[in-house]
N, C-alpha and C positions, 0 to 999 in steps of 0.2 A: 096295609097291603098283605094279601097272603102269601106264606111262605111258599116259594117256589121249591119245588120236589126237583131230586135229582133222579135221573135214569137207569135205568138198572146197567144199560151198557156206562155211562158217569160213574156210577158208584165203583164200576168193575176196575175202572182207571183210577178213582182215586185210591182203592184198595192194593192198588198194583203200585201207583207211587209211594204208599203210604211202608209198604213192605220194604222198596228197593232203600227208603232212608233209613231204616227202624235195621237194616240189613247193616248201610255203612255205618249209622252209628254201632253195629256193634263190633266194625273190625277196627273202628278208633280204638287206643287205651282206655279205658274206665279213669275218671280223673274224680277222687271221690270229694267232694261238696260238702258232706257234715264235715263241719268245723270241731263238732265234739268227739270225733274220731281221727282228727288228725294231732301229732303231736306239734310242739314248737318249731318256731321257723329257726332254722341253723345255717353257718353256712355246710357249702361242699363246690369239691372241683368234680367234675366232669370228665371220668376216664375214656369214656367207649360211645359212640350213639350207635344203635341200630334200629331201624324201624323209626318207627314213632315214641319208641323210649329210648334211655342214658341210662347209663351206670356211673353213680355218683358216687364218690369215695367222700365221708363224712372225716372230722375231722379228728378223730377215736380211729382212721383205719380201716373204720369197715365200707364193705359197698351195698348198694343199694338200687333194684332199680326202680326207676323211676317214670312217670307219666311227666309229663310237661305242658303245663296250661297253653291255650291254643295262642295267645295270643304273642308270645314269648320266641315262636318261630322255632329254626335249626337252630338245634346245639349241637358242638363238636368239642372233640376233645380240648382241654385249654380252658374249658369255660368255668367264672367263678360261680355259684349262684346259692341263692336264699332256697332253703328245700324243707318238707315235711315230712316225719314220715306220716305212714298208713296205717295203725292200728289195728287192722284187721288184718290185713296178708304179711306185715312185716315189709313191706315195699315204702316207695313213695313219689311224693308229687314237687316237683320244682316248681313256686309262686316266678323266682323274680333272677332276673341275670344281672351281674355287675356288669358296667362298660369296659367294654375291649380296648388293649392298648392296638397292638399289633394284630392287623387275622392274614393270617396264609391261606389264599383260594387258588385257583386255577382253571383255565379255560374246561367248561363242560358240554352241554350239550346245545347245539344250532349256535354257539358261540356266546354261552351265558356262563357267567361265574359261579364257580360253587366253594364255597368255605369251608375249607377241611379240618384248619386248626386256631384257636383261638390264644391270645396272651403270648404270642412269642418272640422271644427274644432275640436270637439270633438266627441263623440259617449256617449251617456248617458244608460248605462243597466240597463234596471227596472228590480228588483229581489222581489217580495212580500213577505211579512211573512208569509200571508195565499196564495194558499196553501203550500207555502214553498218554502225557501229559499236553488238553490240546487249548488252548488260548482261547480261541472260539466260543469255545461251549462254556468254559469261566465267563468269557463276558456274557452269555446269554444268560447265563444265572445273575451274573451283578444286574443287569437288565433290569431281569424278572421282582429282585431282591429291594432293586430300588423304586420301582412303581410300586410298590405293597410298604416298603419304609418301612424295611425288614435289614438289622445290622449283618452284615457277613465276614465269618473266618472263612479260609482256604485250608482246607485237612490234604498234606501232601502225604499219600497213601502209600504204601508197601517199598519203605528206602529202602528196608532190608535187602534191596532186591537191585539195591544201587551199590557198582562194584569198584567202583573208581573217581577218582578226582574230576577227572572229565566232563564222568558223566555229574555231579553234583554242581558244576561250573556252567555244563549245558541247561540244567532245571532251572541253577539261581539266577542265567539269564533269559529265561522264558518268564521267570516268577518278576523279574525286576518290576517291573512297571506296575503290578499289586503291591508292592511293599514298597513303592513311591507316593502310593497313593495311601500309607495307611491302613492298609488291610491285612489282620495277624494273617501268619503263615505257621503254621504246626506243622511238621515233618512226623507222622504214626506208621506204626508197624505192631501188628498183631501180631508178628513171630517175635521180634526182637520186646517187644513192651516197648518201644520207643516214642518218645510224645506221650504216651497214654495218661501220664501222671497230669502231664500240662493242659491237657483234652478236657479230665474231669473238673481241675481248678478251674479252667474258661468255663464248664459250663454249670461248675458249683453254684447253686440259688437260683438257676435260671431256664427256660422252658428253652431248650433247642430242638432244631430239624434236622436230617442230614440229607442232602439231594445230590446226585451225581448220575453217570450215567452207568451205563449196565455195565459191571468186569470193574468197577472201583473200589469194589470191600466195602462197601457200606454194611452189610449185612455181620462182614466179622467184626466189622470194628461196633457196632451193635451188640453182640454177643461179646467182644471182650471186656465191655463199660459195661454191660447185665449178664454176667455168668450163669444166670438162673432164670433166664429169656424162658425156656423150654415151660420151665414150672410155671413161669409169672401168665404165661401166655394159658397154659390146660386150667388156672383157676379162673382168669377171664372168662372163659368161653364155659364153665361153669359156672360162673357166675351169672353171668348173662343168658345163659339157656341156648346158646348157640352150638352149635360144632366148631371143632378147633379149624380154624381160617376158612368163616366160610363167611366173615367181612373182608371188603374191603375198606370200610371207616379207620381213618385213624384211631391209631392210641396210645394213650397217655401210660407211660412210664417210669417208676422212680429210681433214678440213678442211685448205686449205695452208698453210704453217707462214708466218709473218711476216717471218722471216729465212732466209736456207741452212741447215740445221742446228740452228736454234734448240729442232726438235722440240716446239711449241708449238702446234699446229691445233687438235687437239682432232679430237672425230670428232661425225659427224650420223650417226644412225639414222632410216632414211626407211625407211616401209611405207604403202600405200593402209590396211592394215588399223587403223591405229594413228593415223590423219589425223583421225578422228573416233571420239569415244568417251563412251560416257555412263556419268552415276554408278550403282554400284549399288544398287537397292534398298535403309533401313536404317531405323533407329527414329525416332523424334521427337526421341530424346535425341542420340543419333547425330549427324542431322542438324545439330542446333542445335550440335554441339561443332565443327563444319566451318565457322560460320559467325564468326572470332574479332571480328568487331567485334560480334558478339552478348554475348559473354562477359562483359561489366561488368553485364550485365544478367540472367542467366541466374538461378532462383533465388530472386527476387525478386516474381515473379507471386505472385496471390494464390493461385491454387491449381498444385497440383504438378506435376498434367496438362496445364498450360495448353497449347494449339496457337496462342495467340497469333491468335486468329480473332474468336471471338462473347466468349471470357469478360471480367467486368468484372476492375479492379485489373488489368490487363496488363504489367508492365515494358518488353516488347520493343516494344509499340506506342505507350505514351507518349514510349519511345525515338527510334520515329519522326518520332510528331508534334513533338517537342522537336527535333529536324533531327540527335539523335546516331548517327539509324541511317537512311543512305539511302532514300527510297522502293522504288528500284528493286531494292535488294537485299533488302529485305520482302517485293517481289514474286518475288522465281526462289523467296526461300524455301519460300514457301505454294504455286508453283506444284511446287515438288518434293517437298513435303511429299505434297500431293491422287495424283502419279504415282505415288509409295512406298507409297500406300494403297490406289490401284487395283492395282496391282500386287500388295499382300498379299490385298486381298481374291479378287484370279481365282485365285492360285495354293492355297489355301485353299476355293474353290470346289468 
């Protein structure tokens, strides 16, 4: 059979598609292929991603950045992984990622999750005294903290600014019902250095978060655990060939060590995107499994369904009224329970 000729107006089109790939591949990384130009596979963590590359911190200290094999997906800060370098430009190529214990995501866009931080350990909620410490917004974080099966402290932010018995007697009965349940409570203050010492042993050897809402210190008390935030941050954005904050990715930084050598800081993962984060949508069963001081109680309702609202025979509200189960944590409940609902019912709509 002879070969069939293609069209001058055909040729025109594949000449047109042929440019528009030959275009994206070249706004991919270069991920370079000769094996004889790359060096040894090492590992390295994962400070920064931007783009379609990472800035990986080798295990000597230095950083590097990197391309990342396609198949390997998003990295974010937290990540362990197996890397090369590049030979030729002094850069390099991440082969292979360790498995993640812990990943911190959050609702992104048309309601899909995005993975901001990888490997971590705890999540730290700053809750301030001024302008106020609200119960609410703690459970929305424990929430958020325990669908991801992410451990959390409570950072009771700016005492310094607590001037009385009273008022220390009004916090520790807001806070009770967290430190019922087993959840550290740290009392910090940037003016006074208070807590700060017990801040950095909690998060000695270990990758933390800090989230709260706006007006909580997160930011000073960031700055008082890395005094040198300002410098660490202008070599970043040198490093990486950015402009100073013109990510918003996460990034990974090293707390200083206690001692010379001791190698004992631990690292903070700081992002704007990750400072605030709310739970996702889930069932009523779901929910109630999130709430453990609910648990002795769970079951027990007279009927199966109960939402612990209108029906009689309650367990979870004669809980309440019997003083086993906070007020105020009956209240985020029901109010997260009625979001979860409107939420199912618009997306179902």
């Amino acid at each position: 059979m002879a070969k069939r000729k293609l069209s001058t107006q055909q040729k025109r089109r594949v000449s047109g598609k042929r440019s528009k790939t030959e275009l994206s591949d070249h706004n991919q990384p270069r991920v370079n292929d000769d094996k004889s130009l790359l060096g040894p596979e090492q590992h390295g963590l994962v400070i920064t991603s931007f783009g379609k590359r990472v800035l990986v911190e080798s295990d000597t200290g230095e950083t590097y950045k990197c391309a990342i094999r396609q198949h390997l997906g998003k990295l974010v800060a937290g990540d362990e992984v197996i890397w090369q370098t590049d030979m030729e430009d002094n850069s390099g190529v991440v082969v292979s990622v360790h498995p993640r214990t812990h990943e911190l995501s959050r609702p992104g866009f048309r309601g899909q999750t995005r993975m901001v931080a990888a490997n971590v350990d705890f999540i730290g909620v700053v809750t301030p005294v001024v302008p106020g410490i609200h119960p609410d917004m703690i459970d929305r974080y424990l929430v958020g903290a325990k669908q991801l099966d992410i451990p959390v402290v409570i950072i009771i932010n700016k005492v310094d600014l607590i001037e009385s018995d009273e008022q220390w007697e009004a916090i520790a009965e807001l806070l009770e019902p967290y430190d019922e349940m087993g959840i550290p409570l740290i009392p910090a203050s940037t003016i006074s250095n208070e807590g700060l010492a017990e801040l950095r042993s909690f998060m000695s050897n270990k990758n933390s978060v800090f989230v709260g809402p706006s007006g909580a210190g997160k930011s000073s008390l960031i700055n008082a655990l890395i005094p040198d935030l300002d410098i660490r941050v202008g070599k970043l954005s040198e490093a990486s060939g950015l402009g100073k904050h013109t990510t918003t990715n996460s990034i990974l930084y090293h707390l200083p060590e206690s001692q010379p050598n001791l190698n004992d800081g631990g690292n903070l993962i700081d992002s704007p995107g990750i400072r605030q984060f709310s739970p996702m949508p889930c069932s009523l069963s779901e929910l109630e499994s999130m709430y453990p001081d609910f648990e002795n109680f769970l079951g027990q309702c007279r009927f199966n369904n109960c939402t612990h609202t209108i029906e009689p025979a309650c367990a979870i509200k004669d809980a309440v009224e019997g003083g086993e189960i906070s007020y105020s944590r009956f209240q985020s409940f029901q109010r997260l329970r009625e979001e979860f609902k409107a939420s199912e019912l618009s997306t179902n709509a």
